[in-house]
N, C-alpha and C positions, 0 to 999 in steps of 0.2 A: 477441575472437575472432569470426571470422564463426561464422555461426547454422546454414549450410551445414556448415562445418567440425566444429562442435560434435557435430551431427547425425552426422554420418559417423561420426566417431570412436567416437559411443558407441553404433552402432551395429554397428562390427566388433568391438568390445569383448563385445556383447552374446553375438555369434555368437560367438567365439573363445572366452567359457568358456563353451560345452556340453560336457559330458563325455560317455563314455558312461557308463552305468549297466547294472548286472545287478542287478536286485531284480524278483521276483515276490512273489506272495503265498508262502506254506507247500506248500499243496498245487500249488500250478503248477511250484513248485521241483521236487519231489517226483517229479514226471508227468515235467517236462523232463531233470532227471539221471539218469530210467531210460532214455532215449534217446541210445542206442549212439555215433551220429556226431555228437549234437548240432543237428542241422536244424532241428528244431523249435524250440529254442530260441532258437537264430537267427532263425527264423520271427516269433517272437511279439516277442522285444525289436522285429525289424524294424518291426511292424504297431503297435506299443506308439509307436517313435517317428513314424510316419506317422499317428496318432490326434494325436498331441502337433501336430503342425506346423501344422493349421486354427486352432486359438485365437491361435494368434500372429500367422496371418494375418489374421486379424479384426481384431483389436488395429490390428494393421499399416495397416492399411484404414481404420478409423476414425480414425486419428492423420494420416493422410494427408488426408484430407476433413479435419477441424478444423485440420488447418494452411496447406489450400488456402483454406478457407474465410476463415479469420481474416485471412491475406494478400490475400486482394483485398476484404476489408471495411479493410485499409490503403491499401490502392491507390486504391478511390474517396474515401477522406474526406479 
């Protein structure tokens, strides 16, 4: 299989199981189910996955360099 191909694939793999999640600590439970309409805890899941989303970008980034890198160290030799 191409290495492209490969790529791709387990890369929509990756992203298609995120699930969501509801899990806080105890007391953020606590705080957030006394709140009437729910906003807040909307809030915080939201900010909880926009904390989540840099490390992967990272990751992302660095995987990108070490397979550009290692590709044009095949290209010249």
């Amino acid at each position: 299989m191409d290495k492209k191909l490969v790529f791709f694939l387990f890369f929509v793999l990756f992203i298609g199981l995120i699930l969501p999640v509801n899990a806080q600590c105890a007391m953020c439970r606590a705080v957030l189910e006394s709140d009437p309409d729910g906003t807040a805890a909307k809030s915080i899941n939201n900010g909880i996955m926009y904390l989540m989303v840099f490390p992967y970008l990272l990751v992302g980034g660095v995987g990108i360099a070490v397979y550009r890198t290692l590709k044009n160290r095949k290209k010249e030799a």
